[in-house]
C-alpha positions in Angstrom: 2.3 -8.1 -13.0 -1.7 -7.7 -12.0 -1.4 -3.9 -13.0 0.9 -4.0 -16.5 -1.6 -6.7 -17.5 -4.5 -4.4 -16.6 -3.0 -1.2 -18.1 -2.4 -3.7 -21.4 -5.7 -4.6 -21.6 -6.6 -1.3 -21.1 -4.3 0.1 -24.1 -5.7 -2.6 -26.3 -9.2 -1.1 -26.0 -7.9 2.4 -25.9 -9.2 3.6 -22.9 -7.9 6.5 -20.6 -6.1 5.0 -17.8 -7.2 7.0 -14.4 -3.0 6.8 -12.4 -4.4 8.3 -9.8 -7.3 5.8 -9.3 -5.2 3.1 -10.1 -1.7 3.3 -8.2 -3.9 2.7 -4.8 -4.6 -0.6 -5.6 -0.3 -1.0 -6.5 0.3 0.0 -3.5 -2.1 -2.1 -1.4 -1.4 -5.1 -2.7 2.6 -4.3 -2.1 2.4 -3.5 1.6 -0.2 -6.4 2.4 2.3 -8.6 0.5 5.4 -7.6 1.7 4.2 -6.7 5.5 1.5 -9.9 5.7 2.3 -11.9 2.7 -1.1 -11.5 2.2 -2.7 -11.8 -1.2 -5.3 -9.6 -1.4 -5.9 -8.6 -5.0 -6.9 -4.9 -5.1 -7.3 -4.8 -8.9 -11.1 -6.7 -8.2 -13.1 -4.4 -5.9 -15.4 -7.2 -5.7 -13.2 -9.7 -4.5 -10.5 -7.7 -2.1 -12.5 -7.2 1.7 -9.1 -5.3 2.6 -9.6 -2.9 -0.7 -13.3 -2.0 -0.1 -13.0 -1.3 3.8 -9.6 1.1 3.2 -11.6 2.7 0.5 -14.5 3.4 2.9 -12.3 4.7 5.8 -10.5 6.7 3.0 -13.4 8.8 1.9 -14.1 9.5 5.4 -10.8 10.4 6.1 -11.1 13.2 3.1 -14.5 14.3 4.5 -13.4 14.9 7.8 -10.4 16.8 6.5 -12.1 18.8 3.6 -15.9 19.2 5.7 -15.6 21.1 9.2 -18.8 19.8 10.4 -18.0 16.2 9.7 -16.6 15.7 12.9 -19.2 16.7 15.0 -21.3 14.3 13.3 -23.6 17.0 11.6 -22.7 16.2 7.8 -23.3 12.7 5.8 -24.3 10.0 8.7 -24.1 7.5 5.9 -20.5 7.9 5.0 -19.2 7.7 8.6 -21.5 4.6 8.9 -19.2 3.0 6.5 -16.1 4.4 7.6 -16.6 2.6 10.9 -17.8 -0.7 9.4 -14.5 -0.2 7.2 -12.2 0.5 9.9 -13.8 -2.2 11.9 -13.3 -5.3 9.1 -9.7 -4.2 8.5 -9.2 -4.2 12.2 -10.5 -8.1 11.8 -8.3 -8.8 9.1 -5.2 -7.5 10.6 -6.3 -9.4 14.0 -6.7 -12.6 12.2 -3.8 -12.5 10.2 -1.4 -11.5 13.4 -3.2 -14.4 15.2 -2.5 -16.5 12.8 1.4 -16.0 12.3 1.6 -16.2 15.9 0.6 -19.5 16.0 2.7 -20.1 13.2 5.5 -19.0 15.3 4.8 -21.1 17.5 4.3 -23.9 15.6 1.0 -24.6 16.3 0.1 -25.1 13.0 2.3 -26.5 11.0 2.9 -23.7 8.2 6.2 -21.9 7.0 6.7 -19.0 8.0 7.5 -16.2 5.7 10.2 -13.7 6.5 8.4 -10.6 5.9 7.3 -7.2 8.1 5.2 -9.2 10.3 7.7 -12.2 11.0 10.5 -9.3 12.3 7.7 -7.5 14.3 6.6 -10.3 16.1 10.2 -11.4 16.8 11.4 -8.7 18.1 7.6 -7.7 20.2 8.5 -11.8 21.7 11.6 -10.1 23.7 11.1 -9.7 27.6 11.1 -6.0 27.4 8.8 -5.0 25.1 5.2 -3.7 26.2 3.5 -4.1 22.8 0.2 -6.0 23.0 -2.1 -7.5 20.4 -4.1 -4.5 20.0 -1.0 -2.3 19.8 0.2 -4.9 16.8 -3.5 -4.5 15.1 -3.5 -0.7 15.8 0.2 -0.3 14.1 -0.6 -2.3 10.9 -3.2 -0.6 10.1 -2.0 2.8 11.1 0.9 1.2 8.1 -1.8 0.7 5.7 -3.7 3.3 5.6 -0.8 5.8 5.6 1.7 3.9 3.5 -1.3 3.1 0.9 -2.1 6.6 0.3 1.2 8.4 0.5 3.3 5.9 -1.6 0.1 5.9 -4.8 0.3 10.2 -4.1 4.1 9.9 -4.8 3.8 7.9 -7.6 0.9 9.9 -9.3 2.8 13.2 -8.8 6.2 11.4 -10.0 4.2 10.5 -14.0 2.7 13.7 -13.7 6.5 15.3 -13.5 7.6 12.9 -15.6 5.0 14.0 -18.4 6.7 17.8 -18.2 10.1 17.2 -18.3 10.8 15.1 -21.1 14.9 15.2 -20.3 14.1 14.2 -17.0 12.3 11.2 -18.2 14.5 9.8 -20.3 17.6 10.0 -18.5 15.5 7.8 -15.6 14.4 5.7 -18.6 17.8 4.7 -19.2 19.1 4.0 -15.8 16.4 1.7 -15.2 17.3 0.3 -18.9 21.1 -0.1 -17.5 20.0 -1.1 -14.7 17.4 -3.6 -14.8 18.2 -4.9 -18.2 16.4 -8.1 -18.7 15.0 -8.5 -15.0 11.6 -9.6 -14.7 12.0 -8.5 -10.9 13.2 -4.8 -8.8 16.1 -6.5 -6.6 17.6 -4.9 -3.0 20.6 -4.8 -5.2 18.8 -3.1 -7.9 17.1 -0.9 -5.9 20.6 0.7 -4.3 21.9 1.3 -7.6 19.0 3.4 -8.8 20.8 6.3 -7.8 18.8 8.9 -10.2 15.2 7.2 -9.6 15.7 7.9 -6.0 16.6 11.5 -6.7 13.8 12.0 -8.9 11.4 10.6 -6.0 13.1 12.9 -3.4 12.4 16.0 -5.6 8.7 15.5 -6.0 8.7 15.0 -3.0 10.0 18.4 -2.2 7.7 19.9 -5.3 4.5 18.0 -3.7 
């Protein structure tokens, strides 16, 4: 809803709509909701902490990949700076948000509980034979967002870009979402197994990109 509102205000002024820029944010705010029910609100850099820190650790992710030296710790001493002060606030978040369910679970303060990611993690982490401790937790989740963040916005960029070339391709997925969906406001699970086509389409960029 937060991005189709922003790409129609965006149309109504006619401006050129970065995907690639903007399918991060999508994705953020997906995982953090579904995995953390968290709200986070990617779509204002000023206002999402979790947003600005990934975006941090991000660049220094691509310099340390792209710039040989950056890992010795002979190129751009600002950036990687910020990519620690990024890693370490999402680290806080994730800590304060698992610390928080956990009471939760134990119904320390008096909250639902939501059945998401984090609710089945903890469950099942509460069993006498698992080993996983709170850092463990804190270093999985945000292992999950900073790899499900960028691959799923990548997939997604090089899915319109495909889309763009091969017209036939577009609008046979067009109409099995159309048949589909119908009038839905939201994507079911039900939905979802029935998009036969979309999921081959996302396969085969996959196997393109």
């Amino acid at each position: 809803s937060l991005f189709l509102d922003r790409l129609q205000r965006k149309a109504k002024d006619v401006s050129v709509v970065a995907l690639a820029e903007e399918f991060p944010r999508v994705t953020l705010d997906s995982i953090a909701k579904v995995a953390l029910n968290l709200e986070i609100n990617a779509f204002d850099e000023t206002a999402s902490e979790v947003s600005s820190a990934l975006r941090a650790a991000f660049l220094s992710f691509r310099e340390a990949i792209t710039n040989p030296l950056y890992r010795f710790g002979l190129s751009k001493h600002d950036l990687a700076v910020s990519a620690r002060a990024g890693a370490q606030k999402v680290r806080a978040i994730m800590r304060k948000c698992i610390e928080k369910r956990l009471a939760a679970l134990k119904g320390d303060n008096g909250t639902t509980v939501p059945n998401d990611i984090l609710t089945l993690i903890l469950h099942g982490a509460a069993s006498d034979n698992c080993l996983l401790t709170l850092e463990d937790l804190i270093d999985d989740f945000v292992t999950f967002f900073v790899a499900g963040t960028e691959t799923t916005a990548s997939l997604l960029s090089f899915t319109i870009l495909e889309l763009s070339e091969h017209p036939t391709v577009y609008h046979r997925l067009r109409d099995e979402l159309r048949s589909v969906l119908g009038d839905s406001v939201f994507v079911s699970f039900d939905h979802v197994t029935r998009l036969q086509y979309l999921g081959q389409v996302f396969k085969e960029v996959m196997r393109r990109h």
